[in-house]
MDAnalysis code that builds the backbone (N, CA, C; Angstrom):
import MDAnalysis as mda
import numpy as np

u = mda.Universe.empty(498, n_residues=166, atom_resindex=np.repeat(np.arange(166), 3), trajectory=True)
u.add_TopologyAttr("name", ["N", "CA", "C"] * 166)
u.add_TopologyAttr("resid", np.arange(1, 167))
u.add_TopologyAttr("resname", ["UNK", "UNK", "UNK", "UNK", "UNK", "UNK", "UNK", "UNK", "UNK", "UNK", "UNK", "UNK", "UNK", "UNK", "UNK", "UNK", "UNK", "UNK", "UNK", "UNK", "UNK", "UNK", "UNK", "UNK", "UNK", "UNK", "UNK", "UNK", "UNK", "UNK", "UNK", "UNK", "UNK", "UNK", "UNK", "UNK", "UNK", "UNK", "UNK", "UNK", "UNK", "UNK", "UNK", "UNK", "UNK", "UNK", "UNK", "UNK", "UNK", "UNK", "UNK", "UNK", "UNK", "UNK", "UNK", "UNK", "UNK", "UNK", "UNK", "UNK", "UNK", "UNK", "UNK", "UNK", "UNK", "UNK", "UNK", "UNK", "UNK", "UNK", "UNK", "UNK", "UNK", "UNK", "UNK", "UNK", "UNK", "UNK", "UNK", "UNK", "UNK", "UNK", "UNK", "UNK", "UNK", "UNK", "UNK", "UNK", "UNK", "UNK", "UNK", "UNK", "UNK", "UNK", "UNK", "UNK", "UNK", "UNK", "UNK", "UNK", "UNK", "UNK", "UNK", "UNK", "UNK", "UNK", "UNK", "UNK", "UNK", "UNK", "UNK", "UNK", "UNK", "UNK", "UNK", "UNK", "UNK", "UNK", "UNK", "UNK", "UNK", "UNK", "UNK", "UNK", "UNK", "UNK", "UNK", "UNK", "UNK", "UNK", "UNK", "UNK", "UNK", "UNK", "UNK", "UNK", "UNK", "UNK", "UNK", "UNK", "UNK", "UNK", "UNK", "UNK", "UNK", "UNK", "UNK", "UNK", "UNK", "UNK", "UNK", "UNK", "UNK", "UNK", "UNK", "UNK", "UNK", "UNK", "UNK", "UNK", "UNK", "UNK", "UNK", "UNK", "UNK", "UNK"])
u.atoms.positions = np.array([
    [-17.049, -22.347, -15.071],
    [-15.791, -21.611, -14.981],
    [-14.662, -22.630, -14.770],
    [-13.459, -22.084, -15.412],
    [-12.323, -23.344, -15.233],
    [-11.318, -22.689, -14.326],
    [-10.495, -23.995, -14.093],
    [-9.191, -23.614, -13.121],
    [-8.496, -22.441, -13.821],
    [-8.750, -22.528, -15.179],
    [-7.352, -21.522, -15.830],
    [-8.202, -19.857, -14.820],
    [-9.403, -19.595, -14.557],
    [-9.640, -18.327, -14.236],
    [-8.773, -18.267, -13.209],
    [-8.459, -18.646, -12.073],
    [-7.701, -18.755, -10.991],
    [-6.570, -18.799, -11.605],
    [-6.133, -19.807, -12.120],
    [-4.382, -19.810, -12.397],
    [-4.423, -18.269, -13.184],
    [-5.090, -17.782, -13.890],
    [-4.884, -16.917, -15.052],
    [-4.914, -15.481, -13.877],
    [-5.333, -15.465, -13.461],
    [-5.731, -13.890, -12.085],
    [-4.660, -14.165, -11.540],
    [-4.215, -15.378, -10.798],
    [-2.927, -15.264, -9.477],
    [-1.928, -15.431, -10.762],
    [-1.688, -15.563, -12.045],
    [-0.836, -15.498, -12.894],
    [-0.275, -13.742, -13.105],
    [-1.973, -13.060, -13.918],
    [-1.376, -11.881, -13.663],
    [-0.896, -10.719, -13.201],
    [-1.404, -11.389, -11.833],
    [-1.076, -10.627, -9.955],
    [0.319, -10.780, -10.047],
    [0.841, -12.358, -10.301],
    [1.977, -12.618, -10.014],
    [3.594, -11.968, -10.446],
    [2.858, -11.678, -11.807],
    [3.713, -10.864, -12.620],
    [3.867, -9.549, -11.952],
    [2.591, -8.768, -12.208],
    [2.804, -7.336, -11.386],
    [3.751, -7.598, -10.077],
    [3.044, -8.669, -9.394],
    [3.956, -8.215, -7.679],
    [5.754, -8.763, -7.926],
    [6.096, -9.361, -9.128],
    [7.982, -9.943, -9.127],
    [8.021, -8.439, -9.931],
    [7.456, -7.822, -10.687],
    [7.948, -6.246, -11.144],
    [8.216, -5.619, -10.335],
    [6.907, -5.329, -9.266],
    [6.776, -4.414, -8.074],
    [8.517, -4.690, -7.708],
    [8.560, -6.076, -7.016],
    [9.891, -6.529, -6.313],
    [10.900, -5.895, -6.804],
    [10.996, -6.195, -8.384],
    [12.325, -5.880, -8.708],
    [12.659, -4.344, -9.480],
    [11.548, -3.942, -9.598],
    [11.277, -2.327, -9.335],
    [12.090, -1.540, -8.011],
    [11.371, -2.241, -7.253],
    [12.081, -1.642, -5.883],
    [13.189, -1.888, -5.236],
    [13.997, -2.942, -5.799],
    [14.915, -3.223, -5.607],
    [16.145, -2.547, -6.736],
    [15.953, -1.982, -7.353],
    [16.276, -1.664, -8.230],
    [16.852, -0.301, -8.074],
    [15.254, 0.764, -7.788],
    [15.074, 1.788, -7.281],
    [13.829, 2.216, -7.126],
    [13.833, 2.704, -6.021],
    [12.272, 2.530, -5.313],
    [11.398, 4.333, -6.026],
    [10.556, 3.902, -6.726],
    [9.725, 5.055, -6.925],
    [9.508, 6.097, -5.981],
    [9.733, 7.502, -6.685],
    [9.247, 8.410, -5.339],
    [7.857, 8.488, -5.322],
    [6.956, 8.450, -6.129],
    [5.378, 8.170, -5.700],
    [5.072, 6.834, -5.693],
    [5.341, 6.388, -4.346],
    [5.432, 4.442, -4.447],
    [3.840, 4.483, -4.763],
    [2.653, 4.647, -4.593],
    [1.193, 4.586, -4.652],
    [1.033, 4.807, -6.219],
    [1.210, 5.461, -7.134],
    [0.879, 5.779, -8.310],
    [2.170, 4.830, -8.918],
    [3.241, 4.526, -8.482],
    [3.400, 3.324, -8.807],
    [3.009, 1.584, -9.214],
    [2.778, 1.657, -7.915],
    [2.153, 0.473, -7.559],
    [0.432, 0.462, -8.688],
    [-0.519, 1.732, -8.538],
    [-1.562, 1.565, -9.091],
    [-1.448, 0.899, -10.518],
    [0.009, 1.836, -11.084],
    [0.574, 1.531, -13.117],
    [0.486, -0.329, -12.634],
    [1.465, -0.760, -12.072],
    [1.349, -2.151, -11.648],
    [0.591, -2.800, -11.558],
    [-0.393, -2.861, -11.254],
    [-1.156, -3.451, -10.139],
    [-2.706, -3.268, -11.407],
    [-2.574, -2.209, -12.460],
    [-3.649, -2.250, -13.006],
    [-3.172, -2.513, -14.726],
    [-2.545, -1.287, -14.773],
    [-1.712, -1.624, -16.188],
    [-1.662, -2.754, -16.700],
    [-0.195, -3.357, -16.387],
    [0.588, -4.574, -16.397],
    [-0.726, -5.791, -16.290],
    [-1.408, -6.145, -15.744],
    [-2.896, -7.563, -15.999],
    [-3.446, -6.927, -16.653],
    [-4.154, -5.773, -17.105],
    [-4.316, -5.671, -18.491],
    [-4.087, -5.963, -19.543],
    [-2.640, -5.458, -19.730],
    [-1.400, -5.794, -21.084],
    [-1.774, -7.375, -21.239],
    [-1.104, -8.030, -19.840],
    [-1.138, -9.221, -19.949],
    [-2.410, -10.289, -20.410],
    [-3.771, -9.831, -20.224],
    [-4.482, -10.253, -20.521],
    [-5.320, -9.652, -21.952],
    [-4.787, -8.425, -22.354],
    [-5.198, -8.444, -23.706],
    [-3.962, -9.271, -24.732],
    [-2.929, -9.465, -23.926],
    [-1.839, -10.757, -24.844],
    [-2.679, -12.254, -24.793],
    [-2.971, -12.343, -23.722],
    [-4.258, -13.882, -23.604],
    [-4.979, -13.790, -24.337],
    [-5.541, -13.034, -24.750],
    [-6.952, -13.584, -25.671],
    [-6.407, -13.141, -26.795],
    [-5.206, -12.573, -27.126],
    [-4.587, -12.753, -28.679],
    [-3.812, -13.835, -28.799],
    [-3.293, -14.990, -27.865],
    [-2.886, -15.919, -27.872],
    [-4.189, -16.840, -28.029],
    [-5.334, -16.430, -27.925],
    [-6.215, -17.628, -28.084],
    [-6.768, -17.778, -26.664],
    [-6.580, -17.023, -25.502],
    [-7.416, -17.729, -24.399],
    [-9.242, -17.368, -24.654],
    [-10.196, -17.936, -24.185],
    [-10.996, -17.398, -23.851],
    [-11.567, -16.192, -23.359],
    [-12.230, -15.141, -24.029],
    [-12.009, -13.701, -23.933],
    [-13.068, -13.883, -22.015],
    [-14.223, -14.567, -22.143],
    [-14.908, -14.781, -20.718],
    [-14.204, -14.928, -20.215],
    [-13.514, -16.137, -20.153],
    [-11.902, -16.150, -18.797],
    [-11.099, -15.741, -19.020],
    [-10.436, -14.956, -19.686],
    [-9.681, -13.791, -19.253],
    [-9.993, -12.725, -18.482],
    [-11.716, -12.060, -19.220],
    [-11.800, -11.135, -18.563],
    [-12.112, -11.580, -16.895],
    [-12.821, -12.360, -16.665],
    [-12.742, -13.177, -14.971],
    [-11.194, -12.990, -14.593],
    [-10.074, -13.899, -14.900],
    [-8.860, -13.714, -14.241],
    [-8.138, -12.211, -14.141],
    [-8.697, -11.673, -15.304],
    [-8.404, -10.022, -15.261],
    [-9.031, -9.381, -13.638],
    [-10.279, -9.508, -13.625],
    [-10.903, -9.082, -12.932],
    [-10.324, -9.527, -11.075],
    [-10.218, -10.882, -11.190],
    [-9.442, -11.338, -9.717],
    [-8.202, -10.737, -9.875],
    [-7.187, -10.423, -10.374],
    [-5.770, -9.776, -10.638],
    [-6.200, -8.207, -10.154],
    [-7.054, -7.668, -10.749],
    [-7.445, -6.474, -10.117],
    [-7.834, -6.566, -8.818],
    [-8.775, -7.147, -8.476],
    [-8.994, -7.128, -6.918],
    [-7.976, -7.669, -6.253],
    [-7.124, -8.335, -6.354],
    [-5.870, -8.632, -5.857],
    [-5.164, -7.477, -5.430],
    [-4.707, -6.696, -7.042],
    [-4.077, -5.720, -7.072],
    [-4.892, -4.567, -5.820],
    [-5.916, -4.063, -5.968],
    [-6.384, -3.154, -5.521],
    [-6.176, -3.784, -3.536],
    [-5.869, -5.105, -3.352],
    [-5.967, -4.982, -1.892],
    [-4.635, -5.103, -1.522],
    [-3.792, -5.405, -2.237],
    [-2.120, -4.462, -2.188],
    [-2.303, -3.493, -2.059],
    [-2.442, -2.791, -2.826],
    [-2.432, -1.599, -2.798],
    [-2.717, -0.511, -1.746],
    [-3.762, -0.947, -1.396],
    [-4.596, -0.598, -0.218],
    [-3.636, -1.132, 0.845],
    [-3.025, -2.371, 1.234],
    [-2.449, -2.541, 2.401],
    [-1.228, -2.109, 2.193],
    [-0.475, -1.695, 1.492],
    [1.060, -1.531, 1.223],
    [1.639, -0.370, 2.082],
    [0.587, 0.945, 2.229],
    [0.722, 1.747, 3.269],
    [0.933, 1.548, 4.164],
    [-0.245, 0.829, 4.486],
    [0.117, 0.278, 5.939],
    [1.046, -0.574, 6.467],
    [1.127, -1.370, 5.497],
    [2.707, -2.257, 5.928],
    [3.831, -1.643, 6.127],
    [4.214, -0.381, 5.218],
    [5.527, 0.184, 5.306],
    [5.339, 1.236, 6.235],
    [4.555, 1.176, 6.950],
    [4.654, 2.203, 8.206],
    [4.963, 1.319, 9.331],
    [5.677, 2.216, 9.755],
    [6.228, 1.857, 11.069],
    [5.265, 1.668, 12.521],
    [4.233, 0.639, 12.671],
    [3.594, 0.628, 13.459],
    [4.207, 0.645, 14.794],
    [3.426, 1.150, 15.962],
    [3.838, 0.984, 17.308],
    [3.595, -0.691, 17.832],
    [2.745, -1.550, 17.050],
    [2.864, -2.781, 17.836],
    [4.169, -3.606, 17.005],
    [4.482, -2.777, 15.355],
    [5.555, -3.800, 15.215],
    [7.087, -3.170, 15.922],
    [7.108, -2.279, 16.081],
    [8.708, -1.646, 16.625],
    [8.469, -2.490, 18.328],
    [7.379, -2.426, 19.001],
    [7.117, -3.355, 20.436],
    [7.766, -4.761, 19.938],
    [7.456, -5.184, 18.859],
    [7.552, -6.531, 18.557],
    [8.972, -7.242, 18.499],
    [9.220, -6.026, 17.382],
    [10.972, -5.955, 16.951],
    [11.768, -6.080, 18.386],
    [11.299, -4.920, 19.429],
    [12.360, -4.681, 20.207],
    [12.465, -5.646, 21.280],
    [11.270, -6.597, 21.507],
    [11.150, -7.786, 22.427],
    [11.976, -8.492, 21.737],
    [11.778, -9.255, 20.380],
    [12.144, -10.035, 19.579],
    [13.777, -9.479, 19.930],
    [14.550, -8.740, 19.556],
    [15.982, -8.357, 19.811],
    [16.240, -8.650, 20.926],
    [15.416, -8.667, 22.033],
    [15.983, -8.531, 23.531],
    [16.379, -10.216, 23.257],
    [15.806, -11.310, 22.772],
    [16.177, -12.512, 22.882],
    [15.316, -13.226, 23.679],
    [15.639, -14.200, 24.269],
    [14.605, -14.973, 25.114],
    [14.295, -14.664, 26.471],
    [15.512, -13.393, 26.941],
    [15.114, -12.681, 27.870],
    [14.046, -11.580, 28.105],
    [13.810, -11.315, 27.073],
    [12.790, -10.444, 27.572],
    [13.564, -9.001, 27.285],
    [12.573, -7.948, 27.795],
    [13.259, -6.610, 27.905],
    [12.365, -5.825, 28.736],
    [13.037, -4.894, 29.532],
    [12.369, -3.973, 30.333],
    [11.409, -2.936, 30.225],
    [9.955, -2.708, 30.660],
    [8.880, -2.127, 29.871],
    [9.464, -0.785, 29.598],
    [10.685, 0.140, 30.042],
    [10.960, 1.247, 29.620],
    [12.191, 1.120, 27.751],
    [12.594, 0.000, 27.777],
    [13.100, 0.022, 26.392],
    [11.775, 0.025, 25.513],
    [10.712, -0.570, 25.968],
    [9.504, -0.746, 24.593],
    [8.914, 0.679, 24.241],
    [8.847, 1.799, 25.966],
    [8.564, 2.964, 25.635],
    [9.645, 3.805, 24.552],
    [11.164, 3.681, 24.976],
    [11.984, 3.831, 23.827],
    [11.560, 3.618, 22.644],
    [11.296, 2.299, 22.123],
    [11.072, 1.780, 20.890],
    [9.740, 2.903, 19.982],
    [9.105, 3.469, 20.885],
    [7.822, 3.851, 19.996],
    [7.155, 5.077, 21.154],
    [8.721, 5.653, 21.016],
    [8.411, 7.307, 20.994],
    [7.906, 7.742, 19.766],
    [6.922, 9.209, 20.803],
    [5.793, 9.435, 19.517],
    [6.760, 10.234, 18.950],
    [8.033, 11.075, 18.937],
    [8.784, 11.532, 17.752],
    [8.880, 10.771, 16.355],
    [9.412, 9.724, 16.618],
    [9.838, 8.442, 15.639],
    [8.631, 8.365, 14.718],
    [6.812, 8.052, 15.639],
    [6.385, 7.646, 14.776],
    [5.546, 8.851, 13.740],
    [5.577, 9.921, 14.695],
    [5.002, 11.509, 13.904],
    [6.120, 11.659, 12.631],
    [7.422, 11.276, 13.032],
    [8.586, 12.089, 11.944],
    [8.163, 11.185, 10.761],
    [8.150, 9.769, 11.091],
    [7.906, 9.168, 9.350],
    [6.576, 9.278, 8.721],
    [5.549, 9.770, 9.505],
    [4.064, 9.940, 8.589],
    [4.146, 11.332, 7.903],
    [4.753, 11.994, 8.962],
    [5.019, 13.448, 8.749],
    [5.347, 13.888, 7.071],
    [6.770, 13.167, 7.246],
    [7.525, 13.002, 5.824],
    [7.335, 12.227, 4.665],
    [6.253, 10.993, 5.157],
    [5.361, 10.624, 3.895],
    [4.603, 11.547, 3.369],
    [3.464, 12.571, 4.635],
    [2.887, 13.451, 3.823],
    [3.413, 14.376, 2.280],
    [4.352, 14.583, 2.784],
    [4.928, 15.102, 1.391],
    [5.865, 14.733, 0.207],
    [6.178, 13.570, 0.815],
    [7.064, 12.435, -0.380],
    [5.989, 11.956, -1.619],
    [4.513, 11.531, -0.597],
    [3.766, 11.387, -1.794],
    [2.702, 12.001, -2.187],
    [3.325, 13.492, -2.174],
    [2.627, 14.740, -2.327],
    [1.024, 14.730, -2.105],
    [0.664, 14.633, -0.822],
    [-0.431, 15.141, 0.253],
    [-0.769, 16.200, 0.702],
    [0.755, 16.730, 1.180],
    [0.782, 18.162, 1.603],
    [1.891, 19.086, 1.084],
    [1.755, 19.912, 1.352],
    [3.297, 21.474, 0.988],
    [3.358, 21.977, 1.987],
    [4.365, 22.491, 1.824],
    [4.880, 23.263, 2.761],
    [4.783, 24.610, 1.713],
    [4.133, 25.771, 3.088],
    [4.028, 26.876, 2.579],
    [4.694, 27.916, 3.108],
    [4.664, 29.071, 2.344],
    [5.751, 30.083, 2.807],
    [5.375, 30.644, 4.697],
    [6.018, 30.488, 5.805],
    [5.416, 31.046, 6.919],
    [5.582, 29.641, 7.358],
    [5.599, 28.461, 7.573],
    [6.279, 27.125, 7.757],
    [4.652, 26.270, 8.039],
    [4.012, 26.918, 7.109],
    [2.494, 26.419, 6.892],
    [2.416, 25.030, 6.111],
    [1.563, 23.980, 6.550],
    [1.735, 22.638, 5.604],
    [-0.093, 23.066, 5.097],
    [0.168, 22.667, 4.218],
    [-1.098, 22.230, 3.752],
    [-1.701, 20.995, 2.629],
    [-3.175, 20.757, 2.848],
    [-3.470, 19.952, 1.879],
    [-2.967, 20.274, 0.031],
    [-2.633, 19.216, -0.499],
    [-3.130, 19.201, -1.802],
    [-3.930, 18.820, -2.035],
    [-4.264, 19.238, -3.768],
    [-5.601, 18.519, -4.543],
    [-5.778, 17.541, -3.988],
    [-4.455, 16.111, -4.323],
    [-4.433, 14.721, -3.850],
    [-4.723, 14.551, -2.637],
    [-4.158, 15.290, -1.655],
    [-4.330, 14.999, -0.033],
    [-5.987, 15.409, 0.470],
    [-6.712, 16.124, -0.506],
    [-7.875, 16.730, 0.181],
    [-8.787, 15.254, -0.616],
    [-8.955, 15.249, -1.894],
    [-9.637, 13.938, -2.290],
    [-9.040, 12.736, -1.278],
    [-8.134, 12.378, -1.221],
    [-8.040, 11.402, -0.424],
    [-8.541, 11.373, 1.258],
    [-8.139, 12.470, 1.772],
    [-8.651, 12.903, 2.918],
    [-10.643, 12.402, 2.802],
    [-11.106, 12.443, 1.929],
    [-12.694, 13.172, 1.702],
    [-13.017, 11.612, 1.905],
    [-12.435, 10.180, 0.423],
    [-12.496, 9.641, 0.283],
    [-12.411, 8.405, 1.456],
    [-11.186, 8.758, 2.292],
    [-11.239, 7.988, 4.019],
    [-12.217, 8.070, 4.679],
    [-12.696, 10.024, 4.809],
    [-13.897, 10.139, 5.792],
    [-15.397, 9.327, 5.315],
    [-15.333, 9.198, 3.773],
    [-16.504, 8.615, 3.709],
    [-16.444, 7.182, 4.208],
    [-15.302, 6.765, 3.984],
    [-15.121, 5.116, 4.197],
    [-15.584, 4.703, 5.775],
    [-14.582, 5.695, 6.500],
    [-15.076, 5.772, 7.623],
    [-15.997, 6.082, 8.480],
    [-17.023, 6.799, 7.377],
    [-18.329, 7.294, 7.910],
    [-19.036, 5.688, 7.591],
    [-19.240, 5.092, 6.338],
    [-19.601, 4.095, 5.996],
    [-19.569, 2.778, 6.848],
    [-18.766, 2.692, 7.155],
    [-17.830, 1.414, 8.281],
    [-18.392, 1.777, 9.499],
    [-19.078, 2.584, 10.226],
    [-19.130, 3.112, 11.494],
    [-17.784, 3.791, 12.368],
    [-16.805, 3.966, 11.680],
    [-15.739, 4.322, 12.853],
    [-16.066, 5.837, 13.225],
    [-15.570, 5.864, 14.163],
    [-15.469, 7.664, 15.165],
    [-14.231, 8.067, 13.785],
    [-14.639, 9.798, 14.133],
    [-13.719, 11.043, 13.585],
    [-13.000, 10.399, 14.562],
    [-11.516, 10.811, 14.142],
    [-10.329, 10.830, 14.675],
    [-10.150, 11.735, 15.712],
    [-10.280, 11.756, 16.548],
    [-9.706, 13.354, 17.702],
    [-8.313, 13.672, 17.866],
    [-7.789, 14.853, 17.449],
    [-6.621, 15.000, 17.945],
    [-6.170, 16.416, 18.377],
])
C-alpha cells in the first residue's frame, strides 16, 4: 500500500470538511445530520470516482475512499455532541471568563442550570425532526426519532452501559 492511500482519504475528508465549513458559514442547514451524511459520504465518492478517471489506481482509491468514510462517519457521529452545550464546557467557559481569579461555586451553578441545558436538546428534538408536537401539547417520536432511539439502545446494550433513568 502507498502513501497516496493516506494522502488520498485525508484528501477526500478534507474536501468534505472546507464544504461542511463553508456551507455553514454561509447558511447553516436545517437538518445539519442529513447534511453532513450528503458530505461526508457523497462528496469522497464523487471525488474518488474522478481519481480513478484521472488514472489513480482503482485498489487505492477504493482504500482512501474507504478511510474518508470512516473519517466521515466519526464526524459525524461526534458533531452532535460537540454542538451541544455540555455542562462541563459552559463550567469551563464560565471559569475561563472569570480570568485568573477564579469565580464563585454559585456563578458555575448559574452557568448550567438545568433550564438552559433541557431548552437546547429540547429544541433540537424537533429542528432535526425526532419528535412533533401533537395536538393536546403532546411530543412525540418520529419514524426518525424511534429508529434512532432503537439504534442507541442497541449500541448501548452492546457497550455495557445502564438504561438511562429519568
Amino acid at each position: 500500500m502507498s502513501p497516496w492511500v493516506l494522502l488520498g482519504g485525508l484528501a477526500f475528508w478534507g474536501v468534505a470538511f472546507v464544504c461542511h465549513v463553508c456551507l455553514w458559514r454561509i447558511r447553516r442547514p436545517v437538518d445539519d445530520l442529513r447534511a453532513l451524511l450528503v458530505l461526508f459520504t457523497v462528496l469522497p465518492m464523487v471525488l474518488a470516482g474522478a481519481a480513478v478517471c484521472l488514472g489513480w489506481p482503482v485498489t487505492e482509491t477504493g482504500l482512501a475512499l474507504l478511510l474518508a468514510l470512516a473519517l466521515g462517519a466519526g464526524y459525524v457521529f461526534w458533531y452532535p455532541a460537540a454542538q451541544a452545550a455540555s455542562p462541563t464546557m459552559l463550567i469551563c467557559v464560565t471559569i475561563g471568563d472569570a480570568g485568573g481569579a477564579g469565580c464563585e461555586p454559585h456563578h458555575l451553578r448559574a452557568a448550567v442550570c438545568p433550564d438552559l441545558l433541557t431548552r437546547e436538546t429540547f429544541n433540537n428534538l424537533f429542528a432535526e425532526r425526532f419528535a412533533t408536537l401533537e395536538p393536546g401539547e403532546r411530543v412525540s417520536l418520529t419514524s426518525r426519532g424511534r429508529r434512532t432511539l432503537r439504534l442507541i439502545q442497541i449500541f448501548r446494550r452492546l457497550a455495557g452501559f445502564d438504561e438511562p433513568k429519568g
